[in-house]
N, C-alpha and C positions, 0 to 999 in steps of 0.2 A: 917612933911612929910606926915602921915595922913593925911593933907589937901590937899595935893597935887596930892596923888594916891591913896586917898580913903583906903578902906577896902575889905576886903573876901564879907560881905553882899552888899557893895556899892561904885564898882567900878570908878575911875573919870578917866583911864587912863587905854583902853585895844589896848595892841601894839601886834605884829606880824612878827616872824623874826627879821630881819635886825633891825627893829625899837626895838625892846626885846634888841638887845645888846647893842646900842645907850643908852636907857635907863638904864641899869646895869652899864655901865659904868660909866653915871651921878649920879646915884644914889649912887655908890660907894666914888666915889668922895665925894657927899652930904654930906655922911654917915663919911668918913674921917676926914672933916671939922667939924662936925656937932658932933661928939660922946661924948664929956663931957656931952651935952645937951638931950641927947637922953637917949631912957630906955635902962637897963642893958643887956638884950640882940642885939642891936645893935652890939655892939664889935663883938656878934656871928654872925650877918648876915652878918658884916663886910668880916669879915674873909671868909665865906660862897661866896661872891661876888665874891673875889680875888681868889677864888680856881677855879670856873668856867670862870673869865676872863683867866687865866695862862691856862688852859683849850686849847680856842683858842690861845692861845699865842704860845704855843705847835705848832696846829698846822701850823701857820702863819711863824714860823720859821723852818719849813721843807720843804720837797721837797713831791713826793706823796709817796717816802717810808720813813715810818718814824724809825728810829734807836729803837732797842729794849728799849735803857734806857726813850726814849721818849713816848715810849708807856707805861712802867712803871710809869711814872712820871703822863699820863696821867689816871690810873688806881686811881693813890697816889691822884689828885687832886679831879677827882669824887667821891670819896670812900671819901672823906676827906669832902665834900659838903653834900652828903647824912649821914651824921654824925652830921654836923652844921644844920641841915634843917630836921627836922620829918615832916613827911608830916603830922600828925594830925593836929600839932601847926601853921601851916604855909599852911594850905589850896594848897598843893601843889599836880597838876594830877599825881599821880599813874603812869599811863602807858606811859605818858613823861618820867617820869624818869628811867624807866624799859628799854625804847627804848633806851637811851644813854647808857646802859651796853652791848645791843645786840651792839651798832654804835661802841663800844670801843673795843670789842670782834674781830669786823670783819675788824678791822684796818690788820695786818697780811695780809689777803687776798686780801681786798680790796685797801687796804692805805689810805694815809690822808682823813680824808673826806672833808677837805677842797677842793680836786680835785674830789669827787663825789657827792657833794651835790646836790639838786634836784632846784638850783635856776631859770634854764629858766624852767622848768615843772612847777613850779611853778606859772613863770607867764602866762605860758599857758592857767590856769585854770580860769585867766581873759577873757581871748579870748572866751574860751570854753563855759561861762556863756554868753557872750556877743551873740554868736552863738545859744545857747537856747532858748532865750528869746519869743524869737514868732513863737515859733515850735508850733503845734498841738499836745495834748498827743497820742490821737490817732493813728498819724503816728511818733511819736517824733522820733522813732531810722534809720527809712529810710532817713526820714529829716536833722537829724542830719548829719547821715553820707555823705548826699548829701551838704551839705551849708559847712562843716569843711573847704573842700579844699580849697573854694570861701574864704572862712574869713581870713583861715590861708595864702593866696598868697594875700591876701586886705594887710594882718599885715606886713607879708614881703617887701611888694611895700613901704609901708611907712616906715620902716625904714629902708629902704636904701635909703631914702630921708634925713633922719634926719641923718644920719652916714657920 
């Protein structure tokens, strides 16, 4: 597996989002398949995988308010990953995983976050770099603000070609 996704010093496979769960899910799998073969802590990543896939599972099988035992269950599952997972040992960001206590906190208020996550902002932020590109620093924030509407009704135009 090491060969496959490298190491902490020398990564072969750096994903993002959507692709982050695509790969945990594969690697779960791997990792299930794969554990007679593997070192003694695999079982623990194992297990570590399947608490944050159940995670989304949570919320994938609700609605945007999610039932108190579900939001327990979600507390049991995080709490239960950051247990299998030190971040010393596992070169894991700190404030990632700080942020998914505030996400799990603000369920109550907010609800699922499967209905407020930030995925089309997200991809905004492709447009928004595309719209930078050959601004002037000089003038970059009139500029900016002047090309947004242009780029973002160009982005619109096309896909409601493609839709």
């Amino acid at each position: 597996i090491m060969k496959m996704v490298g190491s902490s010093q020398d990564r072969k496979i750096k994903t993002k989002a959507a692709e982050t769960w695509g790969m945990l899910i594969f690697l779960a799998d791997v990792f299930e398949r794969c554990i007679p073969r593997l070192p003694p802590n695999a079982s623990q990543l194992l297990e570590a995988a399947r608490c944050l896939i159940r995670l989304v599972e949570i919320w994938n099988e609700n609605g945007v308010t999610l039932p108190e035992a579900a939001i327990d269950e979600c507390f049991s599952s995080y709490h239960r990953f950051c247990d299998l997972t030190s971040v010393d040992e596992y070169d894991l960001f700190q404030p990632k995983r700080h942020l998914i206590w505030h996400l799990l906190a603000s369920i109550p208020d907010k609800g699922n976050p499967r209905f407020h996550a930030n995925w089309y902002d997200e991809a905004l932020n492709k447009i928004l770099k595309r719209a930078t590109r050959e601004l002037s620093q000089t003038t970059f924030e009139q500029a900016l603000l002047e090309s947004m509407p242009l780029v973002l009704d160009r982005e619109h135009r096309k896909r409601l070609r493609t839709d």
